[in-house]
C-alpha positions as CSV (number, residue, x, y, z in Angstrom):
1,X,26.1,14.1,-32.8
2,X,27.0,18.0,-33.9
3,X,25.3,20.9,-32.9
4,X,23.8,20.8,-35.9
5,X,22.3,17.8,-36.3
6,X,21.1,18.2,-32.6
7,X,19.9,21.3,-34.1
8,X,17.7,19.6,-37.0
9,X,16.7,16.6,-35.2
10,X,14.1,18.7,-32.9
11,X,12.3,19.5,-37.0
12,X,13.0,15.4,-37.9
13,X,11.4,14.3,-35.0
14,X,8.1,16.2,-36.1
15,X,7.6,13.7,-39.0
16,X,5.2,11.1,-37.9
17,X,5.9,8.8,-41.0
18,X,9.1,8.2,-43.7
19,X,6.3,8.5,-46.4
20,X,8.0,12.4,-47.5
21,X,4.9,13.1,-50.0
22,X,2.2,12.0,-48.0
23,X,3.5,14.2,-44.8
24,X,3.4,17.5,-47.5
25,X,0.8,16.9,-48.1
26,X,-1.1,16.3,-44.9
27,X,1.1,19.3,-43.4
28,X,0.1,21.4,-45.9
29,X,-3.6,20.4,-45.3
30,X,-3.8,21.4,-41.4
31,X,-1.6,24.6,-42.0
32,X,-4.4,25.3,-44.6
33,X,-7.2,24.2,-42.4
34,X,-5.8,26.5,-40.0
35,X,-5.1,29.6,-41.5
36,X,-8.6,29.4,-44.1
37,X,-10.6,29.8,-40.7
38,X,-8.7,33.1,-39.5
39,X,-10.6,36.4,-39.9
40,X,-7.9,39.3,-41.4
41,X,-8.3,40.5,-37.7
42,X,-6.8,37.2,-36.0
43,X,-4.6,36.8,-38.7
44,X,-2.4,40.1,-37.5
45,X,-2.1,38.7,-33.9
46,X,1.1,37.7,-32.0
47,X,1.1,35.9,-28.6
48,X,3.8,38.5,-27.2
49,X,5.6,41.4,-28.0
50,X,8.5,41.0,-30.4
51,X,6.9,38.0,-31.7
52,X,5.8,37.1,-35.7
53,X,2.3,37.4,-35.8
54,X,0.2,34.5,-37.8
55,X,0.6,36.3,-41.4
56,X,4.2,36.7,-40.6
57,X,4.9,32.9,-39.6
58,X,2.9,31.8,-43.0
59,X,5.0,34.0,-44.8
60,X,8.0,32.5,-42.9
61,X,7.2,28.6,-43.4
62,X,6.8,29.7,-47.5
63,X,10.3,31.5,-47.2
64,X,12.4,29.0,-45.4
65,X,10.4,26.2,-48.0
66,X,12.0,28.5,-50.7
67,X,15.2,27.8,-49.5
68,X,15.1,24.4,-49.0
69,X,13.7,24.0,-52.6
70,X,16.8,25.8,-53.6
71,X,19.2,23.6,-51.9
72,X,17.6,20.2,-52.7
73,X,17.9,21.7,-56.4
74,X,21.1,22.2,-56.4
75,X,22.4,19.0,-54.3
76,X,20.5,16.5,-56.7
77,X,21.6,18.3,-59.7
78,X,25.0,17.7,-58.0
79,X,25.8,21.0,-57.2
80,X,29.1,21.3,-55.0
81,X,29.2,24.9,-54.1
82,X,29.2,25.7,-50.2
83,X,25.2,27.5,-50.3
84,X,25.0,30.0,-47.9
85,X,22.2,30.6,-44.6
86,X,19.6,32.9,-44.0
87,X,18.6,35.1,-41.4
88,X,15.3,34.1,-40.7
89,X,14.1,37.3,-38.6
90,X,15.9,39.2,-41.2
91,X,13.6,37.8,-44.2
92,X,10.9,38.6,-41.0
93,X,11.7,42.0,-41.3
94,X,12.0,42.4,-44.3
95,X,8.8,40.5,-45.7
96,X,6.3,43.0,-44.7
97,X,3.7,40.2,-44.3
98,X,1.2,42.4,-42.4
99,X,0.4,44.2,-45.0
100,X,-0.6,41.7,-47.3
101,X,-3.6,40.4,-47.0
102,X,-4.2,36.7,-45.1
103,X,-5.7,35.0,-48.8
104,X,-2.6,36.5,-51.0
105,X,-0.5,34.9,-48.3
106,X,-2.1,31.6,-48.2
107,X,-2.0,31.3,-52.2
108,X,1.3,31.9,-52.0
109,X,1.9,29.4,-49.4
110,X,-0.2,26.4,-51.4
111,X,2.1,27.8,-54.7
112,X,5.3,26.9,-53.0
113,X,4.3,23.7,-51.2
114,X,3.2,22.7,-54.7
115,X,6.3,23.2,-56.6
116,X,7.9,21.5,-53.4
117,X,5.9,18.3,-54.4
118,X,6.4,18.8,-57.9
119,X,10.6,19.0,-57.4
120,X,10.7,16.2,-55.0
121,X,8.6,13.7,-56.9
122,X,10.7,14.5,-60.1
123,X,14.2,13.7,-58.0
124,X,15.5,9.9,-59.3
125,X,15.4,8.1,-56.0
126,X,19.2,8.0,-56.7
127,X,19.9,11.7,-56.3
128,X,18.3,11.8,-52.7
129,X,21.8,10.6,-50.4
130,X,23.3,13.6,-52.7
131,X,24.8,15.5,-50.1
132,X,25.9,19.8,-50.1
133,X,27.0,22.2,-47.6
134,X,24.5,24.8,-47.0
135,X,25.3,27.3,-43.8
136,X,28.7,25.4,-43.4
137,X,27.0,22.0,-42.4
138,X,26.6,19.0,-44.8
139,X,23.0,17.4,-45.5
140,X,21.6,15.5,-47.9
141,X,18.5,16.3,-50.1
142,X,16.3,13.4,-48.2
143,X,17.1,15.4,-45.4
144,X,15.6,18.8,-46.5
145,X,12.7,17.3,-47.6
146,X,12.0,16.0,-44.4
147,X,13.1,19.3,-43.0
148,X,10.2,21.1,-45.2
149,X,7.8,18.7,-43.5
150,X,9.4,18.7,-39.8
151,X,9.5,22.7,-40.2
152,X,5.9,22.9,-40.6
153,X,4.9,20.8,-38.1
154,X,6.9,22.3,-35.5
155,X,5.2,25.8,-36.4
156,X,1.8,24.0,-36.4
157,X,2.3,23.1,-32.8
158,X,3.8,26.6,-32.0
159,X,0.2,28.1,-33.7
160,X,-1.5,25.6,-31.8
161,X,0.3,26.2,-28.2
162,X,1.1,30.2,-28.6
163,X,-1.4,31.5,-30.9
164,X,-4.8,29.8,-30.6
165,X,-5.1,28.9,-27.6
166,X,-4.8,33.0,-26.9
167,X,-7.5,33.5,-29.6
168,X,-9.8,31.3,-28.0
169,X,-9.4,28.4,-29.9
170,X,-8.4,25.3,-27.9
């Protein structure tokens, strides 16, 4: 096994089912559930210094979703370019996330998981062992859908262990 499968089995290993639709679905349901019961205040807290706060992991989970879309697009429509990576805390940085507010955040969040659904259930089930190189490694567009759902299950857990629990919450 590579680094980088190593490195994307810890988000596979988050999907509690090979039903892809059903587990956006239900993922997007708890992140909802979670983030539509924050107050603005909670919203722009971080469990430690250096660390995104809520509003800036939302607007990360909708970012990195982005990117996925972008590279299950262009494997399935057979796309052979080598797709670059991203720099997650860059995007972080860059985002300005705490200054928007928690509900224009969260609409954006529901937006993208929706055209996430909306792309993968117009893939031909042929298209999804089309494989690419994004960020050097090859992976196929089954894979990234399951990476959209593994992603977001492995930051519900982190908002589960590091964040709520500090709020008062579990």
């Amino acid at each position: 096994m590579t680094d980088f499968q190593k490195y994307i089995q810890r988000y596979l290993d988050q999907v509690p089912t090979g039903d892809l639709l059903a587990e956006l679905k239900i993922s997007e349901e708890k992140t909802i559930g979670i983030y539509s019961n924050l107050t603005e205040e909670q919203s722009r807290f971080a469990y430690a210094e250096g660390k995104w706060t809520l509003k800036g992991l939302l607007l990360h989970l909708s970012d990195t979703e982005r990117v996925f879309q972008y590279r299950i697009l262009a494997f399935a429509r057979g796309d052979k370019n080598n797709l670059p990576g991203f720099d997650e805390n860059e995007y972080a940085n860059n985002s300005f996330a705490d200054e928007r507010t928690l509900e224009s955040l969260l609409e954006e969040y529901k937006l993208v998981r929706k055209s996430s659904q909306i792309l993968l259930e117009s893939l031909s089930p042929s298209v999804l062992q089309n494989k690419g190189i994004a960020n050097g490694n090859e992976i196929s567009v089954e894979t990234i859908g399951k990476l959209i759902v593994g992603h977001n299950y492995h930051h519900l857990n982190i908002i589960e262990e590091r964040y709520l629990s500090k709020l008062g919450w579990m």
